[in-house]
C-alpha positions as CSV (number, residue, x, y, z in Angstrom):
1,X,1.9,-3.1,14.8
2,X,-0.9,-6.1,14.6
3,X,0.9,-9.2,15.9
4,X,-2.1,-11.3,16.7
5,X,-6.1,-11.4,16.2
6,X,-8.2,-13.8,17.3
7,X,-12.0,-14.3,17.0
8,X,-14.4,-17.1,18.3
9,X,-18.2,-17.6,18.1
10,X,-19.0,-14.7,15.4
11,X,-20.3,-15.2,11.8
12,X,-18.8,-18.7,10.1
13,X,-16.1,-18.8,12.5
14,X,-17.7,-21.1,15.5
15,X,-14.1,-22.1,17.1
16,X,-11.3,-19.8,18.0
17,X,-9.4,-18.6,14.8
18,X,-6.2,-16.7,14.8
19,X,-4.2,-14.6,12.3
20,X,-1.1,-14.9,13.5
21,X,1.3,-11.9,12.3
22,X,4.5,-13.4,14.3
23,X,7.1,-14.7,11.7
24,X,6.9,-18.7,11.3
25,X,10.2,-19.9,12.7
26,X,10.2,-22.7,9.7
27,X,10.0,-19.5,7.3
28,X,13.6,-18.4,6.3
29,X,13.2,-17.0,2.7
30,X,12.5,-13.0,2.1
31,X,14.3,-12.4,5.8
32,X,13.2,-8.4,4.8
33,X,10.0,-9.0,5.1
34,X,10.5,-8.9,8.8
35,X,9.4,-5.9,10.8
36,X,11.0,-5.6,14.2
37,X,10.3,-3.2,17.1
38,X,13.2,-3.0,19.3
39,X,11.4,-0.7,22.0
40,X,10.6,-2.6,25.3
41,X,9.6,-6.0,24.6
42,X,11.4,-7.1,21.0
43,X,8.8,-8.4,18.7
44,X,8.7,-9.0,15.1
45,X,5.8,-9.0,12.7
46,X,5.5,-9.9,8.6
47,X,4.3,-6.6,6.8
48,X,1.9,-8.5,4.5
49,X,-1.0,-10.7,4.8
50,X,-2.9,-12.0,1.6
51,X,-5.8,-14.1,2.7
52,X,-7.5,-16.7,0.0
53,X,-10.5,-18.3,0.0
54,X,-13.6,-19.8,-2.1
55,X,-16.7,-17.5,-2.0
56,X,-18.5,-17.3,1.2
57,X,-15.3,-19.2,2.4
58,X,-15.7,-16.9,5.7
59,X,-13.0,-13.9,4.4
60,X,-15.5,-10.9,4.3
61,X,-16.2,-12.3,7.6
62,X,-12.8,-11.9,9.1
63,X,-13.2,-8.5,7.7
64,X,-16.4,-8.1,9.6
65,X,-14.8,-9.4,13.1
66,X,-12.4,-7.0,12.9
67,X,-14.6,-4.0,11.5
68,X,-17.2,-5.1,14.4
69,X,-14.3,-4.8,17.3
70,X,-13.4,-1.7,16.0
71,X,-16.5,0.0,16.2
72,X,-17.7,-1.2,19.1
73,X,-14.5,-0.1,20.6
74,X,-14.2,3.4,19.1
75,X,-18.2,4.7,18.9
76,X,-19.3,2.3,21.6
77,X,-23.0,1.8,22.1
78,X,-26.1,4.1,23.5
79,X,-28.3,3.9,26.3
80,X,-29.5,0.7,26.5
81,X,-28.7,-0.4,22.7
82,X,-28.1,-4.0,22.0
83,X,-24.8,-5.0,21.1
84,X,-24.9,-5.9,17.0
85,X,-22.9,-9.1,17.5
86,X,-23.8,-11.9,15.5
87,X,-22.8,-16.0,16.7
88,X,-22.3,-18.7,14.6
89,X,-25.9,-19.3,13.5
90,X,-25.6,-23.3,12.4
91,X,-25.4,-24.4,15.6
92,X,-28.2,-24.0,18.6
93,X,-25.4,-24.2,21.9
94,X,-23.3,-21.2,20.1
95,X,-26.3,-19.0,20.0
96,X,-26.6,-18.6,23.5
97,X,-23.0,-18.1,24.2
98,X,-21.0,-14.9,23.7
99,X,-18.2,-14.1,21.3
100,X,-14.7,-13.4,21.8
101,X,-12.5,-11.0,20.0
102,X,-8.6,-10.5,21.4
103,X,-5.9,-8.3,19.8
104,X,-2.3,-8.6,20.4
105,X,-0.5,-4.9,19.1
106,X,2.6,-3.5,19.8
107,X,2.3,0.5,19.8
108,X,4.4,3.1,21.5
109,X,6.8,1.3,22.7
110,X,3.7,-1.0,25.0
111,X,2.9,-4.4,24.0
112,X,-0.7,-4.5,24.8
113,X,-3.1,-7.6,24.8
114,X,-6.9,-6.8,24.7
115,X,-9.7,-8.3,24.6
116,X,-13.6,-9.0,25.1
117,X,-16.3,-11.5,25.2
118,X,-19.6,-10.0,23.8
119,X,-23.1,-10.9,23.6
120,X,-26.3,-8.9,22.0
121,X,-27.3,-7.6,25.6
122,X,-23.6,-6.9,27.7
123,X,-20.4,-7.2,27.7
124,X,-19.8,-10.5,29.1
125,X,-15.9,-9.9,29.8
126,X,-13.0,-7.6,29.1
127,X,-9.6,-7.6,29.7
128,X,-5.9,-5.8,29.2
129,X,-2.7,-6.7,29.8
130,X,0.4,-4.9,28.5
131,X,4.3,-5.5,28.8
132,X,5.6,-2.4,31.0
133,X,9.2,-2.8,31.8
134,X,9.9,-5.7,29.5
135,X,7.0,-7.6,33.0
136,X,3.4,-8.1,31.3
137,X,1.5,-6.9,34.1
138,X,-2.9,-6.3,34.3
139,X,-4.3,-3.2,33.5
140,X,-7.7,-4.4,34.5
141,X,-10.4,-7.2,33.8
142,X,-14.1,-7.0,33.7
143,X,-16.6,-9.0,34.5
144,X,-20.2,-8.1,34.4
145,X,-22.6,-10.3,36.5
146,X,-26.6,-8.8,37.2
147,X,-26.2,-5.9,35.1
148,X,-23.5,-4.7,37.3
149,X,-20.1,-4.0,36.0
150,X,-17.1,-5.4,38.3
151,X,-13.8,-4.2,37.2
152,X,-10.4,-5.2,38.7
153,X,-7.5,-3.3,38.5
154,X,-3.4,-3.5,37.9
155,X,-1.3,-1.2,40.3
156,X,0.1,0.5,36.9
157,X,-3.2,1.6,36.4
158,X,-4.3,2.5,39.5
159,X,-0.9,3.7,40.8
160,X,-2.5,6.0,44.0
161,X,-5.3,6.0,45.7
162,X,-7.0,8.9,43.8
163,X,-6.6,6.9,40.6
164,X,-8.4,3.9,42.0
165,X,-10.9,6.5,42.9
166,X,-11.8,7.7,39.7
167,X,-11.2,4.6,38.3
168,X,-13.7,3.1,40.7
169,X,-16.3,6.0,39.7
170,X,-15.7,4.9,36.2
171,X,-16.6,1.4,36.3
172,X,-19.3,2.1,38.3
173,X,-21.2,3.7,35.9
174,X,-20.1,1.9,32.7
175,X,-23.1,0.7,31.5
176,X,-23.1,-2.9,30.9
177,X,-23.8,-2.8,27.4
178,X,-20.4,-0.4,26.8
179,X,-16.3,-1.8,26.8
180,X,-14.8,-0.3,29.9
181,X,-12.2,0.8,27.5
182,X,-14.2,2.8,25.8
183,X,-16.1,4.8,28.7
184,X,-12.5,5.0,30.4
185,X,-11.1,6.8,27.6
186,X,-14.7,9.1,27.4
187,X,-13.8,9.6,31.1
188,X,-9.8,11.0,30.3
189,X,-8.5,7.9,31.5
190,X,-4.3,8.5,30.2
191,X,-2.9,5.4,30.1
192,X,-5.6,3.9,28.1
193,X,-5.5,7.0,25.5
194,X,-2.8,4.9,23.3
195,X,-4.8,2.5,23.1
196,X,-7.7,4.2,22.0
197,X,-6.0,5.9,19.4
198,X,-4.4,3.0,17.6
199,X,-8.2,1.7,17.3
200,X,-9.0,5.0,16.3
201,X,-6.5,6.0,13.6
202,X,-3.8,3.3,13.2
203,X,-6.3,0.4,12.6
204,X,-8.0,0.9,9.1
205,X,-10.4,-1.4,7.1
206,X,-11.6,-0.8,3.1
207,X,-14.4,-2.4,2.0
208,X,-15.0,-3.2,-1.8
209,X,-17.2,-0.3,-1.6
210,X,-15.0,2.2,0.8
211,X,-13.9,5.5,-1.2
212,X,-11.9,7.7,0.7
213,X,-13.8,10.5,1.4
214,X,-10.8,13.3,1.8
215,X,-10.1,12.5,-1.5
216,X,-10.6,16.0,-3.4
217,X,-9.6,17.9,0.0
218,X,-6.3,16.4,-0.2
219,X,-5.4,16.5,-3.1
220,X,-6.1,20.3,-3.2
221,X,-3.9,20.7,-0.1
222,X,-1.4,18.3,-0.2
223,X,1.3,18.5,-3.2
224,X,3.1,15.2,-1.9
225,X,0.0,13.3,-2.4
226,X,-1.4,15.0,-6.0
227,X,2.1,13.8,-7.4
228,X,2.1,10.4,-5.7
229,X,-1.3,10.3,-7.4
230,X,-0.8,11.0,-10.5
231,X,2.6,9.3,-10.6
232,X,1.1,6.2,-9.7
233,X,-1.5,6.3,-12.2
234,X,1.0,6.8,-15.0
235,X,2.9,3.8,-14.1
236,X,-0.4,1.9,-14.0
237,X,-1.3,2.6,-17.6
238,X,-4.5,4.2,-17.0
239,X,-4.4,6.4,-20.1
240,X,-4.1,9.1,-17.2
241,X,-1.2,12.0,-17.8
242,X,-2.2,13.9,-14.7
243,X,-4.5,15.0,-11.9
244,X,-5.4,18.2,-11.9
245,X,-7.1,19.8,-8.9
246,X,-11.0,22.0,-10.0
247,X,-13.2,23.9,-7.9
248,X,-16.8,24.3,-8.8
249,X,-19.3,26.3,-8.1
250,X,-22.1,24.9,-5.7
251,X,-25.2,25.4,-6.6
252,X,-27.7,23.8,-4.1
253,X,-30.9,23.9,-6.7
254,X,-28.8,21.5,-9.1
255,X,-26.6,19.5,-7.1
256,X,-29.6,18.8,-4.4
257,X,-32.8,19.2,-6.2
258,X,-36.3,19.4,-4.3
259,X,-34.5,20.3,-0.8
260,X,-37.4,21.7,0.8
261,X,-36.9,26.1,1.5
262,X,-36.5,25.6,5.7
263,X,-33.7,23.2,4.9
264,X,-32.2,24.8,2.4
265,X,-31.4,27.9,4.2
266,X,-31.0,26.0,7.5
267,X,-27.9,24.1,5.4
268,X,-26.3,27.5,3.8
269,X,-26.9,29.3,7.2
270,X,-24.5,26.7,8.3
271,X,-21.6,27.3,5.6
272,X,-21.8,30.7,5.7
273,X,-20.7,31.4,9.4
274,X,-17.4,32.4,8.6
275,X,-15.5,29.0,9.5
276,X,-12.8,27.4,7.3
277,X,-14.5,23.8,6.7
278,X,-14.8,21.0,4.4
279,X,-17.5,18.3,4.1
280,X,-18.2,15.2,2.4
281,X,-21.5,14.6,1.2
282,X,-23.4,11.5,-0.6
283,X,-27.2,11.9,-2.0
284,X,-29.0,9.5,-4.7
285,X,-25.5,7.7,-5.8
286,X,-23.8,10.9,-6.2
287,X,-20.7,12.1,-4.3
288,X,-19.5,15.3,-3.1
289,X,-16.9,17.1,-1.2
290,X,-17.9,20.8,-0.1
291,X,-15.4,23.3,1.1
292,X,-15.7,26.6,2.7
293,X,-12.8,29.1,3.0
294,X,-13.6,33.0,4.3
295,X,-10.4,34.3,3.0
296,X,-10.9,33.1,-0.5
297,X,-14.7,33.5,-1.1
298,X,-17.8,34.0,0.7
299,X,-19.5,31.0,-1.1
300,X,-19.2,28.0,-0.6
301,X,-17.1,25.9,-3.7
302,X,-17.5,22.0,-4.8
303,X,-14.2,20.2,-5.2
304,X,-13.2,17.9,-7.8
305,X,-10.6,16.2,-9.7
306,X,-10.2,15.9,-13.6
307,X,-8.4,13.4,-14.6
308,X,-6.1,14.5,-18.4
309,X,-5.9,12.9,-21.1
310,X,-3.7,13.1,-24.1
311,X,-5.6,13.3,-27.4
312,X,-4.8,12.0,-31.0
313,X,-2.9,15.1,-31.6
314,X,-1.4,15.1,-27.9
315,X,-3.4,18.4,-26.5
316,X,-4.5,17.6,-22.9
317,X,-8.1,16.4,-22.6
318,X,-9.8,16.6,-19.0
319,X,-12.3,14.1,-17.6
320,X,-14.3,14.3,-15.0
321,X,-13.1,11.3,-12.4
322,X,-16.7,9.8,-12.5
323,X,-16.0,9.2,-16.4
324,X,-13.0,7.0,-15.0
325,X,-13.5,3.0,-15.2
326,X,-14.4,1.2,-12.6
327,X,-11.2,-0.1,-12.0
328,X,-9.3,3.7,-12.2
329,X,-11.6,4.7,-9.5
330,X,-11.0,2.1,-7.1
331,X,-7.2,2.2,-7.8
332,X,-7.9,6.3,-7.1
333,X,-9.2,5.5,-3.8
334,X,-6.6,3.0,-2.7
335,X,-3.7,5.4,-3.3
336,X,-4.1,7.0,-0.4
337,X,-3.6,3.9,2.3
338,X,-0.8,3.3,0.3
339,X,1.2,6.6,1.0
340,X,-0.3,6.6,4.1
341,X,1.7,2.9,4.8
342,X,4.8,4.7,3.6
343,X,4.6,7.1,6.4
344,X,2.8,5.5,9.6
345,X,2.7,2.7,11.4
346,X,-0.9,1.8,10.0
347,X,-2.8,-1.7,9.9
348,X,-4.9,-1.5,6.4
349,X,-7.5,-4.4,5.9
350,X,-7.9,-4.1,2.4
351,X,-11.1,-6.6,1.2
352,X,-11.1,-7.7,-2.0
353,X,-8.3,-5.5,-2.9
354,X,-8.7,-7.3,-6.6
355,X,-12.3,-5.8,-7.2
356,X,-12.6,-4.2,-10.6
357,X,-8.9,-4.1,-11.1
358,X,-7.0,-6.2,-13.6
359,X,-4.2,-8.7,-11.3
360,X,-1.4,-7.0,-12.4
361,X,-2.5,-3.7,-10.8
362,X,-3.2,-5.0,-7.7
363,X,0.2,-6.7,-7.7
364,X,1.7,-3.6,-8.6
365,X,0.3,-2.2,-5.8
366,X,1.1,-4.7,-3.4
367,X,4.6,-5.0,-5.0
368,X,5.1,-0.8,-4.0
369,X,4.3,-1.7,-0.6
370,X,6.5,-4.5,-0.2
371,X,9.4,-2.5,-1.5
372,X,8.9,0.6,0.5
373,X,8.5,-1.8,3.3
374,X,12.4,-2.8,3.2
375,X,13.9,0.2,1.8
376,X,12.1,2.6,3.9
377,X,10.2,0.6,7.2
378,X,7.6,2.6,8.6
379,X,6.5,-1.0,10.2
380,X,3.0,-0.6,8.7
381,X,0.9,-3.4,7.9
382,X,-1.1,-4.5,5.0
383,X,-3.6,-7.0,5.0
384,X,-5.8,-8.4,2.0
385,X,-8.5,-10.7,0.9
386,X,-8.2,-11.5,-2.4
387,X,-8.9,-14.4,-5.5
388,X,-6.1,-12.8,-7.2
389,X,-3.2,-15.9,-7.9
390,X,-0.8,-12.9,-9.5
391,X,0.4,-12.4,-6.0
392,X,1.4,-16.2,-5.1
393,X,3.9,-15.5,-8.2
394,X,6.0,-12.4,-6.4
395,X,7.9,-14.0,-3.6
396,X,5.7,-13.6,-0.6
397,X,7.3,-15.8,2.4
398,X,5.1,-18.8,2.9
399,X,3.4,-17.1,5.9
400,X,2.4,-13.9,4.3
401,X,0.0,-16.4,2.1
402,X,-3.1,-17.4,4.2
403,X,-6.2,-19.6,3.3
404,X,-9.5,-19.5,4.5
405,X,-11.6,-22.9,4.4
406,X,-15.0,-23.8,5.5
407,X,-16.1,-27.4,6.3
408,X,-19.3,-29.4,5.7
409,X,-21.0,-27.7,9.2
410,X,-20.3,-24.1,7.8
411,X,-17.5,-23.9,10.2
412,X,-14.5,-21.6,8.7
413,X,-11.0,-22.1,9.4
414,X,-8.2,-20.1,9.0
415,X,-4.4,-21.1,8.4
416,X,-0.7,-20.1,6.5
417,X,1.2,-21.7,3.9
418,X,3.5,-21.9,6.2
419,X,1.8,-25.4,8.1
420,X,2.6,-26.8,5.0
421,X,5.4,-29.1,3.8
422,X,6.4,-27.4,0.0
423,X,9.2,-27.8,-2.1
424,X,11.1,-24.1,-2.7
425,X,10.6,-24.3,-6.7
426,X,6.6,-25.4,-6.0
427,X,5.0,-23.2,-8.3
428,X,2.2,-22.0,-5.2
429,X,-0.4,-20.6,-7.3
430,X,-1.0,-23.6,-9.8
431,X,-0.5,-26.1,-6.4
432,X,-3.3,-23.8,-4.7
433,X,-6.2,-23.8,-7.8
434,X,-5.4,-27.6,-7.7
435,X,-6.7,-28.1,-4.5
436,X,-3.3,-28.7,-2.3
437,X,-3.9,-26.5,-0.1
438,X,-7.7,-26.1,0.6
439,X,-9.5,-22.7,0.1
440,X,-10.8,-23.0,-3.5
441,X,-14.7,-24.0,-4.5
442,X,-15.2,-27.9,-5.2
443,X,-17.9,-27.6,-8.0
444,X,-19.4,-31.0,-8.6
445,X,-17.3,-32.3,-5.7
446,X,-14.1,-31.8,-7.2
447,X,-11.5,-29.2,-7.6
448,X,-11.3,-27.4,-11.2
449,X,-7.3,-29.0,-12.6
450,X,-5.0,-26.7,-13.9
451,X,-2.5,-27.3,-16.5
């Protein structure tokens, strides 16, 4: 469970910023929008976070902060690598200082609060604290001075001498350029394993691009998931009357034309050593997902999807999924977070969840969510960026609705509905393209009136 992210000095956002995922005290309507973890220490978090903005308002770029913490925590850096961090840019003093990225989770029962201060060449701080026993107590903090990484830790962490040994031995030869956390966990470090995994699995971002590359597998192995898809598309009046699982066979001469002889058998050498295996591969705009199962067939087969179709005289027509729109296939390739949010206690950053998709399917889509939410908490977490006004309209609390504003310096700014004073019968999305609440475009230095 995300309960707080914070981000300073990276991209548009030159001061600190925070999404704050703790429930407004102010905020009393839709009380079941509230998820609450009653392990250790009790917290509470809204499920939903739609973030609005102008263009280049600095949304992508929250995206970004969060996408860049991520990586750097999960795949860490090489050798002597520099770090990929970009400072605010419009201002000389912020170059030259590092930027700072804190999460505040709740996972497992441990209320953890990590962070780091990062610039291109080291690793400037780092730091975790986490709520053991209902006490916040240090794990360990990080400070690297000369090239040399200095590393103090908690007693819970080091709880004998032989784990402040290897602990010690850890530090020691974490390079300056790479989060202790990261070369801890690398090193079998326990404690800091649940950590590492929420980064790792529970903390997902989609970009407007993203397609979700286990797609075909899953669908061919999961029935639960073939009938939420198809299900789903129904309802969303796709013309779609079912997804119907294909295999095809591969044929390396068409599907990858001009692979040079050595490569070519060095690739089918590799398929063909009697493993059970699946891969997903991209080459010139085209996508495919390979599988290869020994007790089935000796080849390997292409999977695919066709998508039916009821004709004039209502026989069933298949497509090919690539025939789908635009906006099928990015709906296609949603569906998965989406059952995925039903189950597990996932964080999905969703940007531009409104790309290629008319408003009412992404309200539809937020709307399932929402619902399964209350009638069936899994306390996973969805947050959007969107333009899309639909979902003012479908009774979000006033701290589930975020803007995003930048000022005449390029600085952006991020804050709720929820610091706002609003009557309960304001009609938020016609207040909002007015120009009450920030976060739209000012062409010719005014706001665009609505009726």
């Amino acid at each position: 469970m995300l309960l707080q992210f914070v981000v300073e000095n990276f991209r548009s956002f030159k001061e600190e910023c925070i999404l704050n995922m703790i429930p407004a005290k102010k905020t009393r309507e839709h009380k079941e929008h509230v998820l609450r973890d009653e392990t250790g220490r009790k917290v509470e978090a809204v499920p939903f976070v739609a973030m609005y903005g102008a263009n280049a308002s600095g949304k992508s770029n929250l995206v970004s902060a969060i996408s860049f913490a991520k990586d750097l925590v999960v795949n860490g850096t090489r050798g002597e690598q520099s770090i990929p961090v970009v400072p605010f840019r419009l201002n000389a003093e912020s170059q030259q200082k590092g930027s700072r990225f804190e999460f505040v989770i709740k996972h497992q029962g441990v209320l953890y609060t990590y962070g780091f201060l990062v610039s291109a060449s080291r690793i400037e701080e780092e730091w975790l604290f986490a709520v053991l026993n209902k006490q916040e107590v240090r794990l360990f903090e990080r400070v690297t001075t000369d090239q040399q990484t200095n590393v103090e830790f908690g007693n819970q962490l080091a709880q004998n001498i032989s784990d402040k040994r290897v602990l010690e031995v850890v530090a020691r030869t974490t390079r300056p350029n790479q989060l202790f956390l990261t070369e801890a966990n690398d090193r079998n470090v326990e404690m800091l394993k649940p950590l590492m995994r929420w980064f790792r699995s529970n903390l997902q971002i989609i970009s407007p691009d993203t397609r979700y590359q286990n797609l075909e597998l899953r669908a061919h192995n999961d029935d639960q998931f073939i009938d939420f898809l198809q299900n789903f598309l129904k309802q969303s009046d796709f013309g779609i009357s079912g997804v119907k699982p294909v295999q095809k066979t591969f044929d390396l001469d068409e599907h990858f034309p001009g692979m040079p002889d050595h490569i070519k058998d060095e690739f089918l050498g590799s398929l063909r050593k009697g493993k059970k295996m699946a891969m997903f591969i991209q080459a010139e705009g085209q996508f495919f997902t390979l599988a290869c199962d020994p007790e089935l067939s000796d080849e390997p087969v292409l999977l695919a999807l066709k998508m039916q179709h009821k004709g004039a005289n209502g026989e069933i027509i298949d497509f090919d999924a690539e025939d789908e729109s635009d906006g099928t296939l990015r709906m296609m390739h949603l569906l998965p977070s989406l059952l995925d949010l039903q189950q597990n206690e996932n964080v999905y950053i969703i940007d531009e969840i409104d790309r290629s998709m008319h408003p009412l399917l992404s309200k539809l889509y937020v709307q399932t969510f929402l619902n399964n939410s209350v009638e069936n908490p899994s306390n996973g977490q969805l947050i959007v960026t969107t333009h899309d006004t639909a979902l003012q309209t479908m009774g979000l609390r006033r701290d589930e609705i975020w803007f995003m504003d930048k000022d005449d310096a390029g600085v952006s700014k991020m804050y709720s509905l929820a610091e706002f004073k609003v009557r309960n019968d304001l009609k938020i999305d016609k207040g909002y393209l007015n120009g009450r609440f920030g976060g739209i475009p000012f062409i010719g230095h005014q706001a665009v009136q609505t009726s």
